[in-house]
N, C-alpha and C positions, 0 to 999 in steps of 0.2 A: 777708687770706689765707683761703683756703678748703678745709678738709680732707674733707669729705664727696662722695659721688659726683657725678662731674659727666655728662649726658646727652652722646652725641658719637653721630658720625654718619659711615662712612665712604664719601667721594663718590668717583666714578671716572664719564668722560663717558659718552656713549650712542655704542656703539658701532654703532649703526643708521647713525650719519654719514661713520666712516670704522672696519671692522673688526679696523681693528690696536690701538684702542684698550684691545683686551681684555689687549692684555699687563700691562696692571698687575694683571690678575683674582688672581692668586694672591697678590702683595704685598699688594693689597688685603686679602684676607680672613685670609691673616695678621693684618693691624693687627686690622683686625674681631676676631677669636678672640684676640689678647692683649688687646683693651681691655678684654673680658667677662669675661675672668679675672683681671681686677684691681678688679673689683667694680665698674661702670662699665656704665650702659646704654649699648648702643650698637646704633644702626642701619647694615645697609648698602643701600646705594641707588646708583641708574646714574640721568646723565642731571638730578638735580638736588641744590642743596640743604635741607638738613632747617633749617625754620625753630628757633628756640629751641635748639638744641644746640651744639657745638663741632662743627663740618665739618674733617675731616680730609680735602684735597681732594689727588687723583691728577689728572696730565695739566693741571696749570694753564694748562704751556708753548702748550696751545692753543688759551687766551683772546686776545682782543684787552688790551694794557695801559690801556685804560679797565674792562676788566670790571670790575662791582659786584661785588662777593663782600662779606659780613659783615666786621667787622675782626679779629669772631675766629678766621675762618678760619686753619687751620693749611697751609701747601702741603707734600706730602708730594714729594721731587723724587727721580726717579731717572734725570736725567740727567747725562752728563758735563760736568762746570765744566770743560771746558778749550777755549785756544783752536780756533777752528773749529766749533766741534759744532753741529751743524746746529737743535739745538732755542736757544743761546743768545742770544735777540735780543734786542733793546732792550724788546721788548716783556713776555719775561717778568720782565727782570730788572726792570722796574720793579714787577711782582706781588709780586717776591722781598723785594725794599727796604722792602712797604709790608706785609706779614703775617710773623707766623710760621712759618718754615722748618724742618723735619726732614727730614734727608739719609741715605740708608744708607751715605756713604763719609766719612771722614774725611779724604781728600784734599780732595776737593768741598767742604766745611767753610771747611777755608783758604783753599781758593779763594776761595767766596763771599764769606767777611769783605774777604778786597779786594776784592772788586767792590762793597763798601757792604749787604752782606747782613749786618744786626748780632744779629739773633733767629733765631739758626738753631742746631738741637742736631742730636745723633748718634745715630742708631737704626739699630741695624746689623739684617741682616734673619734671621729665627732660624724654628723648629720652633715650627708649628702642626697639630694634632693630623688637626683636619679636611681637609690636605693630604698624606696618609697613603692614597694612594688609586689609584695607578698598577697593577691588578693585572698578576702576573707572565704572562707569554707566553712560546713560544717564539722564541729572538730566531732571526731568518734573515735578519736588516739587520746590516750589520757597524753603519754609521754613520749617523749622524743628526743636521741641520744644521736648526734652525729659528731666524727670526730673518731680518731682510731680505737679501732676496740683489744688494748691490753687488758689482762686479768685483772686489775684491779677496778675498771668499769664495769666488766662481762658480768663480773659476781655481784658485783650493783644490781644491774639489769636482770638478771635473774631473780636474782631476790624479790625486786618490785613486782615481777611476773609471777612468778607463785604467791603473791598475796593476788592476783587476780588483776592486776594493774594491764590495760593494754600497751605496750611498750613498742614502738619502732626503733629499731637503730640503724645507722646508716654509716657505710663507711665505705661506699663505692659510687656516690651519685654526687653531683654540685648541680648548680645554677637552677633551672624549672625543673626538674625534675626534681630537687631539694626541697625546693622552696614552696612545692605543690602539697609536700609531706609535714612540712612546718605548720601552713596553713590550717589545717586539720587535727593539730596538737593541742590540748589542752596547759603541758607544761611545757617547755623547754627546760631541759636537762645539762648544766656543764658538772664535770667531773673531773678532777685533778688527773693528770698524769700520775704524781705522786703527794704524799700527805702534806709535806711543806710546799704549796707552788701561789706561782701569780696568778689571779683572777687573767682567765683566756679572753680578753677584752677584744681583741681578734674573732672568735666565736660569735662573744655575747652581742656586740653593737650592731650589727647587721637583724638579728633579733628585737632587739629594744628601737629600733629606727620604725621597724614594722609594727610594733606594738603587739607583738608577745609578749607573752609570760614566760618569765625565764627563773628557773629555780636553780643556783648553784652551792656548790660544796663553796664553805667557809674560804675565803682568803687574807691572804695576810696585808693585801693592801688594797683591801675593797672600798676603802673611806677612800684613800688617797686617789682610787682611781678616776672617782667622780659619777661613779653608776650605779654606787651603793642603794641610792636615794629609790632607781627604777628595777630595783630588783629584789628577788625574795634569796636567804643564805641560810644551810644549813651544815652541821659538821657531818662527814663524813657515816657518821654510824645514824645520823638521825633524817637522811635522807628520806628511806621509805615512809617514814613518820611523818613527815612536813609535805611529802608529793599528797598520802593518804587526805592529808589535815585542810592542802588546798584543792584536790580534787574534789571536794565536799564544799566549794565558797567560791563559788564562781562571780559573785561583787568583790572578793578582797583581792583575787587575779584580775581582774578586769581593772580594780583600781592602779593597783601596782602596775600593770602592762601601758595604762595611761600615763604612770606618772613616769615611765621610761621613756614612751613615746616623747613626749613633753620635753622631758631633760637632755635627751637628743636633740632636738630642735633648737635648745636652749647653747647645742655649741656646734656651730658650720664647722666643717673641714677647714672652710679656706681661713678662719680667724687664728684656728689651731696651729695650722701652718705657718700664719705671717711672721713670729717669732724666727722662725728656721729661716726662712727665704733670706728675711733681712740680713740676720747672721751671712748669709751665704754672699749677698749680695753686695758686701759689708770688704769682703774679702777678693773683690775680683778686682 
């Protein structure tokens, strides 16, 4: 067993291949700024891994299942374990099977242990300091949709726009350029993939750290998530109805965007983390 610091290194691909890749940029540097505050050198890096360290790897799902990866590779997953989901192939679950797994949901959890996933812990995703950076704007966007645009969103978004709703969606820009469009939003908007899914806690936390308002479709484990409390939810068909109902109460968003602020604050990265490390550390 090994109590002393352990070097780690947080990977995420190169998004020069495909630029959607950067969506994991903020979970990313979360992990990064909890590892460093629990005493723990850590690098972050795009695009490869760091020889001699613990690789805590984002995006595994789009290795081939031969990839070489180290065995001490950790696969950090934030996608959906459930049937259907487009990133679940044969291919990564065999990555899943053969490293160590931490998941942000604890659905996905259960899941995976049936699927033969037996090394896999829970890191829920929390408040890092250096994500603290959205400056405030004048908002003149009621709403705000980032995140890929399938038909079942599109038709959302339009909808809210023929009631006269100003609507952005974004599904080609990350980092300031995003985050200049967020500022200026009145709601923030998540939207299911499909009608059974997990709250995109991915999505929303980087939102509720800045103290937005964030309006989402109903999920099935929004209690358990822990974010219930800084957020407003509605079911799918009564969306445009609750955007309308809070674009008209700028105290009751303003409060709720507080008390998300708040409840972020209320959990660092690095405490979320220290459950995993130990585990890990536990095992060397």
């Amino acid at each position: 067993m090994s109590t002393g610091p352990v070097r780690f290194a947080v990977a995420t691909p190169d998004p020069a291949a495909w630029m959607h890749l950067r969506a994991f940029d903020e979970v990313a540097e979360a992990v990064h700024q909890g590892i460093l505050e629990l005493g723990h050198p850590c690098e972050r890096i795009v695009g490869a891994l760091a020889p001699d360290r613990v690789n805590i790897l984002f995006g595994a799902h789009h290795l081939p299942a031969a990839a070489a990866l180290p065995e001490s590779t950790v696969l950090f997953n934030l996608e959906q374990i459930v049937t259907g989901s487009l990133w679940l192939t044969p291919a990564y679950l065999a990555l899943l099977r053969r490293h160590r797994v931490w998941d942000y949901s604890a659905r996905n959890i259960t899941a995976l242990r049936d699927l033969g996933v037996t090394r896999v812990a829970h890191v829920p995703l929390g408040h890092a300091k250096s994500l603290e950076r959205i400056e405030r704007r004048e908002e003149d966007v009621d709403v705000i949709f980032y995140g890929r645009l399938i038909p079942r969103r599109i038709e959302l978004l339009k909808r809210l726009e023929a009631r006269g709703v100003r609507v952005v969606a974004i599904n080609d820009a990350y980092g300031r350029q995003r985050d200049e469009r967020i500022a200026r939003a009145r709601i923030v908007l998540n939207v299911h993939v499909a009608d059974e899914a997990r709250l995109e806690t991915a999505r929303c936390f980087y939102a509720l750290i800045n103290g937005r308002f964030v309006l989402s479709e109903d999920s099935v484990d929004a209690a358990e998530s822990g974010l219930a409390a800084g957020m407003a939810f509605a079911a799918y068909a009564d969306i445009e109805a609750r955007c309308a109902w809070y674009l008209e109460r700028t105290g009751e968003r303003a409060a709720i965007a507080e008390a998300g602020r708040r409840l972020m604050l209320a959990r660092p990265q690095a405490e979320l983390l220290r459950p995993a490390i130990a585990e890990l550390l536990a095992v060397r």
